[in-house]
N, C-alpha and C positions, 0 to 999 in steps of 0.2 A: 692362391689368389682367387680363381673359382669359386673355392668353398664360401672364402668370404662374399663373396657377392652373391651368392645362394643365403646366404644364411641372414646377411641384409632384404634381401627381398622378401625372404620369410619373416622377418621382423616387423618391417614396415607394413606386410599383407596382413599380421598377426594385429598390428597396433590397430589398422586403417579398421578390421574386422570389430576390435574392441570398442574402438571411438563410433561408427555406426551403431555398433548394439546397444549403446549405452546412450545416445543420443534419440535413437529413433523406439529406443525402448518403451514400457507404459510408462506415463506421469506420473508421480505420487502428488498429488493436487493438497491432501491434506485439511488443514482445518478452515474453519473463514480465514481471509486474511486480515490482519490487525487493522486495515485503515479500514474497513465496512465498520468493523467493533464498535471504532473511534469516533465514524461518523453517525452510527447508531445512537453513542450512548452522549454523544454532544448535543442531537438534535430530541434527547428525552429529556436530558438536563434544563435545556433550552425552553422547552415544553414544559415541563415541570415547573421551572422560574416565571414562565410567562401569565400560567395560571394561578399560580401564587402571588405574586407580586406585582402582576399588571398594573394595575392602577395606580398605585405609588409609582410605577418606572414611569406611566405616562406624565402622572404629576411633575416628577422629577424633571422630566423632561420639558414640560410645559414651561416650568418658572427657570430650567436655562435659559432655553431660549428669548426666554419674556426679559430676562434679567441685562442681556446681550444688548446694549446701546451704539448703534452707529448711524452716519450720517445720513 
């Protein structure tokens, strides 16, 4: 009965030791992460269309709103 609760202590000391070394270990941080990418290549997209197509979009925009009748 002993043994066993020796050899549980040591388990539990074994795991507790693994779970800290692996927790408080270095980061691996890695590459960018995907939502900078996303919000990179959204706000070049964005850019990209704005100065291409501005004026049409304001157009566009003009004759909704102009087009829109209310009281």
């Amino acid at each position: 009965m002993n043994r066993i609760i020796i050899g549980q202590a040591r388990a539990r000391a074994a795991l507790a030791a693994a779970v800290s070394s692996r927790v408080k270990g270095p980061r691996d941080r890695g590459d960018v992460p995907g939502w900078v990418l996303i919000t990179i290549m959204t706000a070049g997209l964005v850019t990209a269309l704005w100065a291409l197509a501005g004026p049409q979009l304001g157009q566009l925009f003009s004759d909704a709103i102009s087009s829109v009748k209310g009281p």
